[in-house]
C-alpha positions in Angstrom: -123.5 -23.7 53.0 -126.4 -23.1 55.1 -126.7 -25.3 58.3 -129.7 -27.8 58.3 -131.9 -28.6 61.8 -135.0 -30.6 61.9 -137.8 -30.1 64.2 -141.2 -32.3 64.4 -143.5 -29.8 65.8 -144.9 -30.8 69.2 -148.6 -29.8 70.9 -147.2 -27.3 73.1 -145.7 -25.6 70.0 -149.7 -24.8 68.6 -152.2 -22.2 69.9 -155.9 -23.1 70.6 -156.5 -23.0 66.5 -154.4 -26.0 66.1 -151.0 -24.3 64.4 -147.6 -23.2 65.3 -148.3 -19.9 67.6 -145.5 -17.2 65.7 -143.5 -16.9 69.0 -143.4 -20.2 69.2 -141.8 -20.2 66.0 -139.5 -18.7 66.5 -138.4 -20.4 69.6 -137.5 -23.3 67.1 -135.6 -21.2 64.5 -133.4 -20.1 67.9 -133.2 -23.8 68.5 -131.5 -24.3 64.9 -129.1 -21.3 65.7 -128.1 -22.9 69.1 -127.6 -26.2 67.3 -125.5 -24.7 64.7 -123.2 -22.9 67.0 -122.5 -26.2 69.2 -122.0 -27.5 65.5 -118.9 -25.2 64.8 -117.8 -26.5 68.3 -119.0 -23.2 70.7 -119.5 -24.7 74.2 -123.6 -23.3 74.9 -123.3 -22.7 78.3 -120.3 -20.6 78.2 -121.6 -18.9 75.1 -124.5 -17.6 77.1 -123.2 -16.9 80.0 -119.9 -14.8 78.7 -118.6 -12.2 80.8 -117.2 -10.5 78.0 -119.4 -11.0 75.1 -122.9 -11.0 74.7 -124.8 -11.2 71.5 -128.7 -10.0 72.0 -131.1 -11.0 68.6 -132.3 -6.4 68.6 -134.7 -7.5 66.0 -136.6 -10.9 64.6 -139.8 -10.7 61.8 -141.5 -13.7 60.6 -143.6 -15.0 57.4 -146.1 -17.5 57.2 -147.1 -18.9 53.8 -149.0 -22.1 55.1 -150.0 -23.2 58.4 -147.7 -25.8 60.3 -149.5 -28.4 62.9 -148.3 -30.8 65.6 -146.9 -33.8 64.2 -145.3 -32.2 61.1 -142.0 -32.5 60.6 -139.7 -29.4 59.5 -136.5 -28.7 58.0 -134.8 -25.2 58.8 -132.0 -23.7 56.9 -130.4 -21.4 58.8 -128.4 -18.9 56.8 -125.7 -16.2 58.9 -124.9 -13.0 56.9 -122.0 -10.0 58.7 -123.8 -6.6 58.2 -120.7 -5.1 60.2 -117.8 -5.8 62.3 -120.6 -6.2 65.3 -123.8 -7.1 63.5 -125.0 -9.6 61.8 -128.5 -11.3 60.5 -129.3 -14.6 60.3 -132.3 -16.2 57.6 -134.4 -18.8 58.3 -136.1 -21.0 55.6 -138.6 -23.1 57.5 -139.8 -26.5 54.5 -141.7 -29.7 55.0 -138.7 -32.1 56.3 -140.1 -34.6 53.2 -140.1 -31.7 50.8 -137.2 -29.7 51.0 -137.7 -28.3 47.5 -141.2 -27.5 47.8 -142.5 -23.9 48.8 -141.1 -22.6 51.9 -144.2 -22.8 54.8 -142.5 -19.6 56.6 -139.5 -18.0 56.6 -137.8 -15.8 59.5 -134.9 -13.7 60.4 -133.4 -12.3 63.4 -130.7 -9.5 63.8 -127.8 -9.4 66.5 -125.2 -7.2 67.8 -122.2 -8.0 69.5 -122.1 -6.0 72.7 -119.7 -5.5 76.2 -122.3 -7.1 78.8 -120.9 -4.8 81.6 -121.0 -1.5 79.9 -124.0 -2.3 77.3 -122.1 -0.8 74.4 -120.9 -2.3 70.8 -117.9 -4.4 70.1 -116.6 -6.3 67.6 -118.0 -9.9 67.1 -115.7 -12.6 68.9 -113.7 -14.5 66.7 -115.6 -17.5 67.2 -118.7 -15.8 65.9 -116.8 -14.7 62.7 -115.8 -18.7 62.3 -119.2 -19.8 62.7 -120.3 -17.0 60.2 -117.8 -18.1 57.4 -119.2 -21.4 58.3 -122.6 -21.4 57.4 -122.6 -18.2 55.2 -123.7 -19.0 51.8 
């Protein structure tokens, strides 16, 4: 079951046309996975700041398929999927908040590997990050 965040998107969140700049975006679908992991009980601030794990996001693409504005509100379903032992994706379906069921306005996704901060090299995900996988895996 996917995990569910909702945004309303703020001023600061639109470039000098009026809609949501892509970066920023994504910012917000980061926002969802941050909520999702405090969700599954994963404390944030040791999460982040981990001696022993880190997990970067190595890649992240974005779709738009309409434009989103300040004041609208959004629903994100954020979807995590194990590629391998230390990788994994996660999808983002980004929906009018009132319209769940209508066609997505953008959809995103964001890779990450598991690394050793000190050395910089792979290693397995962290059990907790397998949990919160199973979690919110479809």
């Amino acid at each position: 079951m996917s995990f569910s965040y909702t945004r309303t998107i703020r001023f600061t969140d639109t470039d000098a046309a009026g809609v949501v700049y892509f970066a920023n975006l994504l910012s917000i679908c980061h926002e969802a996975y941050e909520a999702s992991l405090a969700a599954t009980g994963i404390e944030l601030r040791t999460f982040f700041n981990n001696p022993r794990a880190a997990i970067p996001i190595v890649h992240a693409d974005i779709d738009f398929f309409q434009p989103l504005f300040c004041g609208d509100e959004v629903a994100i379903a954020l979807t995590p999927h194990a590629l391998t032992g230390d990788r994994f994706e996660i999808t983002y379906l980004i929906q009018a908040a009132s319209m769940p069921t209508e066609r997505p306005l953008a959809k995103a996704r964001t890779e990450h590997v598991s690394i050793d901060p000190q050395r910089r090299t792979r290693q397995p995900l962290p059990p907790e990050m397998i949990h919160w996988i199973e979690s919110w895996s479809d």
